[in-house]
N, C-alpha and C positions, 0 to 999 in steps of 0.2 A: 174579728176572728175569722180565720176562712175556714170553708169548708174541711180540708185537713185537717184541722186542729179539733175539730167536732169529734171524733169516731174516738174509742179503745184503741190503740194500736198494737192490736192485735196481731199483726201481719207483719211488725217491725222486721226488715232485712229479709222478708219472703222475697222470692219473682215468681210472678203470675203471668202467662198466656190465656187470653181470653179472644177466639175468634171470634169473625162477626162483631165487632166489639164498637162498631163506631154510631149506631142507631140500636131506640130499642132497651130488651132486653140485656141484650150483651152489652152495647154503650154505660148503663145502669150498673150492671155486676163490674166492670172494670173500674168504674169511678168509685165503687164502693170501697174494694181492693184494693186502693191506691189512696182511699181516705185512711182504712188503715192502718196503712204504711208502708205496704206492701209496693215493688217495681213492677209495673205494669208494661206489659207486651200488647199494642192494642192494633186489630186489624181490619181488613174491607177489601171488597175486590177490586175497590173503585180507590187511587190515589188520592182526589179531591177529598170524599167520605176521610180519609186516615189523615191530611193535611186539617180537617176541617175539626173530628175530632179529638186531637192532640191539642189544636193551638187552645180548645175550650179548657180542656182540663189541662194541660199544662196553667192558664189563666186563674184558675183555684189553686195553683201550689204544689198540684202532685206529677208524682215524678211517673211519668208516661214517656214511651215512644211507640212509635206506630211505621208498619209496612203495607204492602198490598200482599194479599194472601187471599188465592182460591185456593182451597180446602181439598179440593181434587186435582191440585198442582203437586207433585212429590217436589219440587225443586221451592217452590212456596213456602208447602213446609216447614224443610229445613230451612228455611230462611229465617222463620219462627225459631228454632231452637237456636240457629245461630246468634240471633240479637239480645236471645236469655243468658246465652253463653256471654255476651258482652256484660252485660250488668250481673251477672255472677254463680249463674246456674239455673237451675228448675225447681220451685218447690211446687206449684199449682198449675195446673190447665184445667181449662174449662173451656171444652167443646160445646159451643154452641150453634157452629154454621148450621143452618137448614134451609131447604128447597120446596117448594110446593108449587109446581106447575099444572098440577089438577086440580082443577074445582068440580070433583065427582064422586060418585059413589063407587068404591074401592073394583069392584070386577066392570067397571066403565071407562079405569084408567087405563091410557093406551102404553102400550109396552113399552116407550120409548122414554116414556114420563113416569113409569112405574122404577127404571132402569134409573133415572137422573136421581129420584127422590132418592132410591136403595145405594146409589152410587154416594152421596152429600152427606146425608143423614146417618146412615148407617156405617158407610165401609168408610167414609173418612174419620169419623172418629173414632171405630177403630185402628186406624193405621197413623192416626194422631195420639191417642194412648201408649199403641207399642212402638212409637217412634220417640216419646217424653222416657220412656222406661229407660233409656242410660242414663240421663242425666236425675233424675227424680231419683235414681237408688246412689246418688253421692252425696244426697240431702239428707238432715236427719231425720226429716218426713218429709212424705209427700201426697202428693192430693190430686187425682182427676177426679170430675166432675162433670157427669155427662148432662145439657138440659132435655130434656122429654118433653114431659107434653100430658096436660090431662085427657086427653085425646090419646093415651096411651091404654090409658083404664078405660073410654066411657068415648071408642071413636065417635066423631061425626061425621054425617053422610056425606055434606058435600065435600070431607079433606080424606077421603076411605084410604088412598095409600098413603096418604103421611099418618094418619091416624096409628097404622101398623108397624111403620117404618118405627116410630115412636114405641110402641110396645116393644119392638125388637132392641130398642134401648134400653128396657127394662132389664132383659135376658142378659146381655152383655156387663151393664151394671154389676149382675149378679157373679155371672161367671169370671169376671174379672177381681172383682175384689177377693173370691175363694182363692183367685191363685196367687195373688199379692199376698193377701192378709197378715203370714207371716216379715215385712220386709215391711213394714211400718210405714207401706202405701197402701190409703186408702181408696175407697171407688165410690160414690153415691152419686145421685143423680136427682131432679131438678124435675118438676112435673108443675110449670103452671098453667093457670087456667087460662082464661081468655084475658089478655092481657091488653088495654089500646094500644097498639103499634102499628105500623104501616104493615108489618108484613100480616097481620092479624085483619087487617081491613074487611073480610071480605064475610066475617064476621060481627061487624060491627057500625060499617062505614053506612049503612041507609037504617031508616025511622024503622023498616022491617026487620032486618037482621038484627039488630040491638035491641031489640022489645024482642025476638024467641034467643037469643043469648043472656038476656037478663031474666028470661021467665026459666034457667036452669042454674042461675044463681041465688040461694038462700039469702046471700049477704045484698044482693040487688045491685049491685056496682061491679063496672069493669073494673079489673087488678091493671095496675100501675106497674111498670119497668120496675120501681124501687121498692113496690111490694115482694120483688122477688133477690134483690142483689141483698139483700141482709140475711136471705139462708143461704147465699150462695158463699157468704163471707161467715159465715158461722161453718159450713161444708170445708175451707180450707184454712180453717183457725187451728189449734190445739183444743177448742171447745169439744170439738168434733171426736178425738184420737179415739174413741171407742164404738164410734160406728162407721159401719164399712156395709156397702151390698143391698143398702137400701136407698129409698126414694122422697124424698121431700115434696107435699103434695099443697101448691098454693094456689086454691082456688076459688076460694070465696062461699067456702063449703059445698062445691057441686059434688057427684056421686064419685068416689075413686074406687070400686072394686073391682080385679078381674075375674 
């Protein structure tokens, strides 16, 4: 039996847009997506990356295509909606590009790397949201899905302006779905913890860093890509249709308050 055949399909005749999608967190939620049933849009700024993970999951059965998309490209983009437009519209996106070119404490980042995070993180998925917004309202629902960061609730010192960059995802989350609400698009968003990935390394990657990241986890273990792609596939199910404006927080019980 392949992997496809595992899941609910839940997502039967959805298309989903998942950036970032070909390593990771993103790679995880798109495979999810596309296990359950859903037409996956998968991306990378790097051609090889999107050649590399398509030929994977196309290999399991599901039905994926992939482009090269920076997130702060407008012609990029659309290039994204256009290839949704080929397989038959928009029900889901799921913004997950992010940047983190400081490793420092929030008023030590320098303007220029304060500007890239706020630029990536922030204002591309915004203008990745209201650029889904024509196709998303000819769907009988729709779904963005912004990822955060527990680091949104509970920054840490050495990610200070992605830490915020991230709680500014919270805001947005919020103010977004107030104004959809009524048009049966929803808006929630995605807070996980330290998850092992490459782009998380920098947390995790030596005997020091992984011993004070596991002494802020109750559950004692790093969270996994696929500990997080099964809320992300319950966020653009019909499971979901009655919550809007909030935050999914998967962290291995570390502290979420703000």
């Amino acid at each position: 039996m392949s992997a496809s055949t595992t899941r609910i399909a839940r997502l039967g005749g959805k298309v989903a847009i998942v950036t970032a999608s070909t390593d990771g967190i993103g790679y995880a939620i798109a495979r999810r997506l596309a296990q359950e049933g859903a037409k996956v849009v998968v991306s990378s700024r790097k051609q090889n990356n999107v050649e590399s993970a398509v030929t994977k999951l196309k290999s399991e059965g599901l039905d994926v295509t992939g482009l090269v998309c920076h997130v702060g490209n407008a012609d990029h983009r659309q290039k994204l909606f256009d290839a949704a437009k080929q397989l038959g519209g928009l029900d889901i996106l799921v913004s997950n590009a992010a940047v983190n070119p400081s490793v420092a404490s929030v008023l030590d980042c320098e303007e220029s790397h304060w500007d890239k995070i706020f630029e990536i993180n922030v204002k591309a998925s915004y203008l990745l949201a209201k650029e889904a917004l024509p196709l998303l309202r000819q769907r009988p629902y729709g779904r963005i899905i912004f990822v955060a960061s527990i680091a949104a609730f509970q920054p840490f010192d050495v990610l200070g302006a992605y830490s915020v960059s991230k709680t500014t995802l919270l805001g947005l989350t919020k103010a977004a779905a107030a104004q959809l609400a009524l048009e049966n698009i929803t808006v929630n968003a995605l807070a996980p913890g330290i998850i092992k990935t490459r782009f998380s390394g920098a947390l995790h990657e030596n005997e020091s860093s992984r011993d004070e990241a596991l002494s802020r986890i109750p559950m004692n273990r790093l969270g996994l890509p696929d500990d997080i792609s099964g809320a992300a596939a319950f966020l653009a199910s019909e499971d979901s249709s009655y919550m809007t404006g909030e935050t999914l927080i998967i962290s291995g019980g570390m502290p979420s308050r703000l």
